[in-house]
The first five atom37 places (N, CA, C, CB, O) and aatype in JSON, in Angstrom:
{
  "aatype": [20, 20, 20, 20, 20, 20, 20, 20, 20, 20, 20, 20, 20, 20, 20, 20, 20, 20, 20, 20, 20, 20, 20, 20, 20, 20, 20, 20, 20, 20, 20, 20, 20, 20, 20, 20, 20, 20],
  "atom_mask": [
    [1, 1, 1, 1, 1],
    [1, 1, 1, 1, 1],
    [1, 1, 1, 1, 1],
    [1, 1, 1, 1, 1],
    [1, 1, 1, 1, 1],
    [1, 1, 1, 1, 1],
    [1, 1, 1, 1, 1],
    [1, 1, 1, 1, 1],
    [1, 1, 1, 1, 1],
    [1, 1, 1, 1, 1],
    [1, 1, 1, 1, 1],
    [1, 1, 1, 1, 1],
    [1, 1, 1, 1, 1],
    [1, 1, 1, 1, 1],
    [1, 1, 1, 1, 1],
    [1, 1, 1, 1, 1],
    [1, 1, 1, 1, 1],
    [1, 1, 1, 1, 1],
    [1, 1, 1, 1, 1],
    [1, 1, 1, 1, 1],
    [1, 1, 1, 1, 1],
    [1, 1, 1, 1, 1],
    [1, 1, 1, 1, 1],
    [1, 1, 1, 1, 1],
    [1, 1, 1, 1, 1],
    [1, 1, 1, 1, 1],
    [1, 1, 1, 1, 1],
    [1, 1, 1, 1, 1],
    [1, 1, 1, 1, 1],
    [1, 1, 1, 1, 1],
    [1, 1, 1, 1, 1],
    [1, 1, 1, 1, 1],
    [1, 1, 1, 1, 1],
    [1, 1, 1, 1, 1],
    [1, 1, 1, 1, 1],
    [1, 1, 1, 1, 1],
    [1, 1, 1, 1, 1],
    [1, 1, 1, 1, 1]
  ],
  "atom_positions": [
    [[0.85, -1.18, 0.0], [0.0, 0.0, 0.0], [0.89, 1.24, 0.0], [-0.96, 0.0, 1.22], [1.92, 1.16, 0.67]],
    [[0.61, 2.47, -0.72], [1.99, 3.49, -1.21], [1.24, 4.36, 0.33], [2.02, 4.62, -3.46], [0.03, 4.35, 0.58]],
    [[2.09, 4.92, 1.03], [2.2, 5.24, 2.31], [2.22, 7.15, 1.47], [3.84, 4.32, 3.37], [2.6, 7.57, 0.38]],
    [[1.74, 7.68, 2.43], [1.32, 9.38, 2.65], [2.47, 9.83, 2.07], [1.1, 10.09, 4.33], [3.59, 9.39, 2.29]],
    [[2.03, 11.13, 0.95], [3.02, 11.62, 0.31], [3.5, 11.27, -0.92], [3.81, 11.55, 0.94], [3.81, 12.03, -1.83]],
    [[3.54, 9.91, -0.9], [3.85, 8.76, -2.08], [3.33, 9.7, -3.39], [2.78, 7.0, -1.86], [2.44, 10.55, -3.35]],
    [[4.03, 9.37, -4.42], [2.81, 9.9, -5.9], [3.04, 9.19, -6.82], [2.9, 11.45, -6.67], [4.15, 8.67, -6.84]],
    [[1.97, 8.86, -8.06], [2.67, 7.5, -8.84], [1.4, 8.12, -10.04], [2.53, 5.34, -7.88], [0.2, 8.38, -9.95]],
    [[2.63, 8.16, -11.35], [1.93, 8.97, -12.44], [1.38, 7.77, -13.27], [3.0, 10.07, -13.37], [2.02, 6.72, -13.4]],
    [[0.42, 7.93, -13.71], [-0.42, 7.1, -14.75], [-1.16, 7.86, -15.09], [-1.12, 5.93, -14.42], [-2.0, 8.54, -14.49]],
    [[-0.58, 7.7, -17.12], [-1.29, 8.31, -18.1], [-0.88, 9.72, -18.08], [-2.73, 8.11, -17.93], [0.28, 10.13, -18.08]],
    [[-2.25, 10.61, -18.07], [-1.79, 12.19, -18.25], [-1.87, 12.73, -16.76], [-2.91, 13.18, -19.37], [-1.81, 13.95, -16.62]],
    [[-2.05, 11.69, -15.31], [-2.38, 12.28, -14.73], [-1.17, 11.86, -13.47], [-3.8, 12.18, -14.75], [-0.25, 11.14, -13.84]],
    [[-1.18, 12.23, -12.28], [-0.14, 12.73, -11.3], [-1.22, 11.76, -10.02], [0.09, 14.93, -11.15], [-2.39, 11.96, -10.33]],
    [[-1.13, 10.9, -8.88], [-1.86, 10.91, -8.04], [-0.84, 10.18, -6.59], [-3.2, 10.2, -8.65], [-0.13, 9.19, -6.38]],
    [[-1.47, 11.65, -5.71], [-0.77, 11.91, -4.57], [-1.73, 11.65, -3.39], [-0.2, 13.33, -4.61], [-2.84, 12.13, -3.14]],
    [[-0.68, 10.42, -2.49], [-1.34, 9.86, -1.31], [-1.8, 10.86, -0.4], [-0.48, 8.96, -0.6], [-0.91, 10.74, 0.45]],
    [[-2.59, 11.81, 0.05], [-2.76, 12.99, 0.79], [-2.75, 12.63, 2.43], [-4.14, 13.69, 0.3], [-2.29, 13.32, 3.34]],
    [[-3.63, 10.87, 2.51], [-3.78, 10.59, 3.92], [-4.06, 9.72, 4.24], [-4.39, 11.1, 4.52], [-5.28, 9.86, 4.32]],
    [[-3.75, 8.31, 4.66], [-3.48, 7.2, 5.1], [-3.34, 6.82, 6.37], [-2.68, 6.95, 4.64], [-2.73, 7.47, 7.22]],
    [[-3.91, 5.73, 6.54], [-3.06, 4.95, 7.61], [-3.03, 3.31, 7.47], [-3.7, 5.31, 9.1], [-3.37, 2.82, 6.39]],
    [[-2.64, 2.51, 8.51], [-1.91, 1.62, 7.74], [-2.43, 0.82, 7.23], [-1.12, 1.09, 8.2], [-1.69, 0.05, 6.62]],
    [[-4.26, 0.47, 7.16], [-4.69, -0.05, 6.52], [-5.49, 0.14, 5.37], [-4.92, -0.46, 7.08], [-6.04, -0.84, 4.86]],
    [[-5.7, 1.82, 4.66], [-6.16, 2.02, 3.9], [-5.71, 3.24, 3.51], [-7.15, 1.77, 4.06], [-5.13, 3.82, 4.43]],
    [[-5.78, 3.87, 2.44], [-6.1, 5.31, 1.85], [-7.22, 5.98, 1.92], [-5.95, 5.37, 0.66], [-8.31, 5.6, 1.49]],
    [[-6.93, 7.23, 2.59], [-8.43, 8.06, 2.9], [-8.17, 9.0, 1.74], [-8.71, 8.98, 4.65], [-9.05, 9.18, 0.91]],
    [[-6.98, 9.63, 1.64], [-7.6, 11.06, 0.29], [-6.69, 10.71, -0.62], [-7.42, 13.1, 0.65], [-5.79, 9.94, -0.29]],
    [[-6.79, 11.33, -2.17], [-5.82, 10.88, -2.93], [-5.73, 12.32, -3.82], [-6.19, 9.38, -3.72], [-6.83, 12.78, -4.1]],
    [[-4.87, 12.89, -4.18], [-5.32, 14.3, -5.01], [-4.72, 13.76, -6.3], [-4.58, 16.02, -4.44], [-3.76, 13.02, -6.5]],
    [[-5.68, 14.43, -7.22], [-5.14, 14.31, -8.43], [-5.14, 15.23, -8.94], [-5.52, 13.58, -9.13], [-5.94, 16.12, -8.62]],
    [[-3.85, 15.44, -10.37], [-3.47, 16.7, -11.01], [-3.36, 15.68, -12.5], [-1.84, 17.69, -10.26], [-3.42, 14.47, -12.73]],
    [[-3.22, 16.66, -13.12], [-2.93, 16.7, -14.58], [-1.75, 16.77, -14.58], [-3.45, 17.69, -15.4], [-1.28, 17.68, -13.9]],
    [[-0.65, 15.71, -15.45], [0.91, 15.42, -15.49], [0.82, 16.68, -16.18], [1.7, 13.93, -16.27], [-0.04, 17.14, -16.93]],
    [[2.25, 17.26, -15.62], [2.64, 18.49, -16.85], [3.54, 18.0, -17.8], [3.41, 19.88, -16.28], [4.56, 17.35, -17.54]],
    [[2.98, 18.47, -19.4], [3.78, 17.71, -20.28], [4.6, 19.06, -21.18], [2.69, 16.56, -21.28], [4.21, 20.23, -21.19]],
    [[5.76, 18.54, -21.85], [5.81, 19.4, -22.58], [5.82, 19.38, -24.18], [6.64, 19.86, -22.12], [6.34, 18.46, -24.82]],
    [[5.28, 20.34, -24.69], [4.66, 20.34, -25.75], [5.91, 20.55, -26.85], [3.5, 21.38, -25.69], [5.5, 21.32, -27.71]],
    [[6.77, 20.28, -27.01], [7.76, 21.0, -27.43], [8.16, 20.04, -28.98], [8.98, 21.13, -26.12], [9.08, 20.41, -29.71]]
  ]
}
């Protein structure tokens, strides 16, 4: 289980462990990966 803080990108998007404990995940934030367009 990825422990608080953790972040693990899949696809276009970014998702960050916000709050945990040791048997589950309570929040998870997600962002849009920044890409560059170049």
């Amino acid at each position: 289980l990825p422990r608080r803080g953790e972040t693990l990108q899949f696809g276009n998007f970014v998702f960050r462990v916000v709050n945990a404990d040791r048997r589950r995940i309570d929040t998870v934030q997600v962002q849009r990966a920044i890409t560059d367009s170049t």
